[in-house]
C-alpha positions as CSV (number, residue, x, y, z in Angstrom):
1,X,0.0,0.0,0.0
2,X,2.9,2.2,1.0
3,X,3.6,2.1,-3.3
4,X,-0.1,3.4,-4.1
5,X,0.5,6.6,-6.5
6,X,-2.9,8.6,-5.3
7,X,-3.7,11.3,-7.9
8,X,-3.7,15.0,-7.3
9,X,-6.9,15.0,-9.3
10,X,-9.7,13.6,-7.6
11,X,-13.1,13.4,-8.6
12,X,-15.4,13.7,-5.7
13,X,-18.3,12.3,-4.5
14,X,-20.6,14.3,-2.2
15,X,-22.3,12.4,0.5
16,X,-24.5,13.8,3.8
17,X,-23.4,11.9,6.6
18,X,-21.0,9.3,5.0
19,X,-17.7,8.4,6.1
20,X,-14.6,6.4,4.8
21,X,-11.7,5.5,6.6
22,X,-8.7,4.1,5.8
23,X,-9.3,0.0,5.1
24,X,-12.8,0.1,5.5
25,X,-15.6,-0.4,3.1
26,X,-18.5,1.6,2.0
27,X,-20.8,0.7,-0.2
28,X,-22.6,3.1,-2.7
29,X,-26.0,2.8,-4.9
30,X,-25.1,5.4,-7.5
31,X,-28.0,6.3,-9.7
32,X,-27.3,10.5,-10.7
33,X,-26.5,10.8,-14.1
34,X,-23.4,12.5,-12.8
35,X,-22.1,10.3,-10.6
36,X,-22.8,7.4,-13.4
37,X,-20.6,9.6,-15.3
38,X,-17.9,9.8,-12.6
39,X,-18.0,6.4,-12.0
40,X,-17.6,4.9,-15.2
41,X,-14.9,7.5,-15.4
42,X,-12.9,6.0,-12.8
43,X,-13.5,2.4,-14.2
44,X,-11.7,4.4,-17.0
45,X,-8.6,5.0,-15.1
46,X,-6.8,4.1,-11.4
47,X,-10.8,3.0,-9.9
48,X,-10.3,6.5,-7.4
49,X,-13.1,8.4,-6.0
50,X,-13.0,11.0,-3.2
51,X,-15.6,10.9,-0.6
52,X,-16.5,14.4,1.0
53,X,-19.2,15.7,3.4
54,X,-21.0,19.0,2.4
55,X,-20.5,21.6,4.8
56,X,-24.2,21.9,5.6
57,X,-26.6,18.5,5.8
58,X,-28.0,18.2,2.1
59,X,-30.7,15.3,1.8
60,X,-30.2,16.1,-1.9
61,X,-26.7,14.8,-2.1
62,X,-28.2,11.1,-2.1
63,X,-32.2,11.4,-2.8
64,X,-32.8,11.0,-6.3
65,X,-36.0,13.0,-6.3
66,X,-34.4,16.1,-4.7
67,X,-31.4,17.2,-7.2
68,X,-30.0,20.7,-7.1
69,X,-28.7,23.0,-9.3
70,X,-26.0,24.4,-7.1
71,X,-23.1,22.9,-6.0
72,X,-22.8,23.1,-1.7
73,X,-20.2,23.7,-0.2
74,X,-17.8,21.0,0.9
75,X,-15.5,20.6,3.9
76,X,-11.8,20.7,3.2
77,X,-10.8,16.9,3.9
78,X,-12.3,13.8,2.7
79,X,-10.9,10.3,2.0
80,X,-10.0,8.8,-1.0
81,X,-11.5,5.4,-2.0
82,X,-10.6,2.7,-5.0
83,X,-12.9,0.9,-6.4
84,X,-13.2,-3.1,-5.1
85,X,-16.5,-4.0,-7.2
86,X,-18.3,-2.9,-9.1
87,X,-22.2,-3.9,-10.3
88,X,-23.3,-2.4,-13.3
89,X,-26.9,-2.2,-13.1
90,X,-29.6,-2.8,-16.6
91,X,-30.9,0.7,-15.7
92,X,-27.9,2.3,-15.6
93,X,-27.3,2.6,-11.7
94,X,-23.5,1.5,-10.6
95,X,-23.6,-0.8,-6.9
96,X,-20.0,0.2,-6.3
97,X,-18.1,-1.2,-3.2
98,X,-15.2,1.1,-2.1
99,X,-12.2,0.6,-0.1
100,X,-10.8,3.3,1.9
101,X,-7.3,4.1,1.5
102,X,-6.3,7.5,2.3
103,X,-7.4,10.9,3.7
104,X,-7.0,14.2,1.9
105,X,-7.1,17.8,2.3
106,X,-8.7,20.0,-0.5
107,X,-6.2,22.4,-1.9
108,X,-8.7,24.2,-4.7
109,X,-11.5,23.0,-6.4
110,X,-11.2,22.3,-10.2
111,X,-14.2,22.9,-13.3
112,X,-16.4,19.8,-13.5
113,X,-16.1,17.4,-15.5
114,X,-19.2,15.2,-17.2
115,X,-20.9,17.3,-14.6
116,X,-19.2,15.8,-11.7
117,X,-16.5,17.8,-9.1
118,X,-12.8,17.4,-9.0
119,X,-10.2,18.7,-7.0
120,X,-6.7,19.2,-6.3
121,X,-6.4,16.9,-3.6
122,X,-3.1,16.7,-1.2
123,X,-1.8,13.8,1.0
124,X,1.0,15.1,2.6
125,X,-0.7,15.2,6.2
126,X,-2.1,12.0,5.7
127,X,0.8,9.4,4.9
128,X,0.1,7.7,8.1
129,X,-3.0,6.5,7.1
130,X,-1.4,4.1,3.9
131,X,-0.6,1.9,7.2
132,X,-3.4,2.4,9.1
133,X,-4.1,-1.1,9.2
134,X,-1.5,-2.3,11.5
135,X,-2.1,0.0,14.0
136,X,-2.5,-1.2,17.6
137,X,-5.7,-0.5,18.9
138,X,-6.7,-2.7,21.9
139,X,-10.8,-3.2,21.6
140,X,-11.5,-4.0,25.1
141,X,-12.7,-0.3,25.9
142,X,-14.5,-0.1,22.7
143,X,-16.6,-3.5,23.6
144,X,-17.4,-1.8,26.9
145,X,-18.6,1.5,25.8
146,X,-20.2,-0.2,23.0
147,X,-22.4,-2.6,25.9
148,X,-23.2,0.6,27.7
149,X,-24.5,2.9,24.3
150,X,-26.5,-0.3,23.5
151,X,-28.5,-0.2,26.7
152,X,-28.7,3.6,27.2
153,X,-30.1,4.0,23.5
154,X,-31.7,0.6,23.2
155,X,-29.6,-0.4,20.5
156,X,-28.7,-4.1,19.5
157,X,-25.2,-5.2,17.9
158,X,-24.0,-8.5,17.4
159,X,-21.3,-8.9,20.0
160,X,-19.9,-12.3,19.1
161,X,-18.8,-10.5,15.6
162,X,-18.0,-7.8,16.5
163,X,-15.8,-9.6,19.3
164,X,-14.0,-11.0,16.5
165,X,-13.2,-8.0,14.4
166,X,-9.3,-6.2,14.7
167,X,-9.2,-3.2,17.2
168,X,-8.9,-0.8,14.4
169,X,-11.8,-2.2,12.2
170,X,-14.0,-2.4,15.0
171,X,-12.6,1.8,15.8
172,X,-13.3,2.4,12.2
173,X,-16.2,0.8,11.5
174,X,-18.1,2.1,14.8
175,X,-16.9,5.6,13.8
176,X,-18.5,5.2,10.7
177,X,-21.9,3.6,11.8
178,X,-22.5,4.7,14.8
179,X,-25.7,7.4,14.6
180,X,-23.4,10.6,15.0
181,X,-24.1,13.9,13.7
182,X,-22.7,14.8,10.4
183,X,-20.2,17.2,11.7
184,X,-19.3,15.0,14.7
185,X,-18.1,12.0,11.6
186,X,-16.8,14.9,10.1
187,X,-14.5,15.3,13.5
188,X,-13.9,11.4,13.8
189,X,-12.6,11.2,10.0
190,X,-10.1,14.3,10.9
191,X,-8.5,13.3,14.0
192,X,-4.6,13.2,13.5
193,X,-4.8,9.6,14.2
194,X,-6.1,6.4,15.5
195,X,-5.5,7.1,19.2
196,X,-7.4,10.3,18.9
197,X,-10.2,9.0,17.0
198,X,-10.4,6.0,20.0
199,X,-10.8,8.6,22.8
200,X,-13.1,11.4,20.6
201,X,-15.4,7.7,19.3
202,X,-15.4,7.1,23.3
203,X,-16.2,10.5,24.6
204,X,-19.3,10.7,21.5
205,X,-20.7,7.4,23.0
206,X,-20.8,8.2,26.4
207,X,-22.8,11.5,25.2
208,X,-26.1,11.7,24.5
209,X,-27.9,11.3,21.3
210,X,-30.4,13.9,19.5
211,X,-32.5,12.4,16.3
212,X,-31.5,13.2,13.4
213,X,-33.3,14.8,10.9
214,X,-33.9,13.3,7.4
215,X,-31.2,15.7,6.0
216,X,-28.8,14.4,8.4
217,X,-29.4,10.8,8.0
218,X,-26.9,8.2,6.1
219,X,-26.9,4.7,7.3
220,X,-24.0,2.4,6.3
221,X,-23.4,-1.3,7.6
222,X,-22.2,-1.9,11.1
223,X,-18.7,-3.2,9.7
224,X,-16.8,-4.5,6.7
């Protein structure tokens, strides 16, 4: 992984309450004409695609019935993705599975392209995460809060899995699961590290939880 060439140009994907973290998976209906384009495009070349959160909560980023004209704004780091299947669909919708490889910080934002956004992404702050895997992260405290945001919000997970899972999948895949706010996945994806994302993932279950409104809401699987 430490080999991967990531490209400074990076078509982008903006999603409402989706994140991707190094190593973990995310899958992705993708049924906007754009995003067909962009997709396709990507088949085209190296398979990457840059996940990004609009600054404010957009149901319209992923609800087919409520497209925009404008293009939101975006928050400045994201994480780039490559391709691991791909699904063409007979009506034209992609079922893409991504793999997360590597953060990134926006540097400018580029024309579109085939109606989808690019950037000029940089990596330099990131290089860390192209061995995120092997980083230690002992689950035990993880398991524990987990029991204890179960029962206070009457949640059910599957402990026997989940007891089974690496301690940095199991950070990484709670972080990107869990019910949090946009902005609060928004802070778990830009923690400097691992460590930091353990404690802020701790301290966000041991808070309390407001609904989320439709605008907010993105739901990927419990793991990969």
């Amino acid at each position: 992984m430490s080999e991967l060439t990531l490209p400074p140009v990076l078509p982008i994907f903006p999603l409402t309450g989706s994140l991707l973290l190094p190593g973990n998976l995310l899958p992705l209906n993708v049924f906007e004409p754009r995003y067909r384009n962009l997709v396709a495009d990507a088949l085209e070349g190296e398979k990457f695609i840059g996940m990004i959160q609009p600054l404010v909560p957009r149901q319209d980023n992923w609800v087919e019935a409520a497209q925009s004209s404008d293009d939101p704004e975006l928050y400045t780091v994201g994480c780039v993705g490559r391709i691991d299947e791909c699904e063409p669909q007979q009506d034209g919708r992609y079922l893409v599975l991504l793999r997360g490889v590597c953060r990134f910080r926006v540097r400018r934002e580029l024309p579109v392209q085939r109606d989808y956004r690019r950037v000029m992404a940089n990596y330099s702050e990131f290089q860390r995460d192209l061995a995120e895997l092997q980083a230690d992260v002992n689950p035990a405290r993880l398991m524990r809060a987990l029991r204890a945001f179960g029962v206070t919000h009457d949640l059910e997970f599957d402990f026997d899995l989940l007891g089974s899972v690496p301690g940095i999948s199991l950070l990484n895949g709670l972080s990107v699961a869990l019910p949090f706010r946009p902005a609060e996945k928004q802070a778990l994806l830009e923690a400097a590290g691992p460590a930091e994302r353990e404690e802020m993932l701790l301290a966000l279950m041991g808070m309390g939880l407001e609904p989320l409104s439709t605008d907010e809401y993105y739901s990927p699987p419990i793991l990969n």
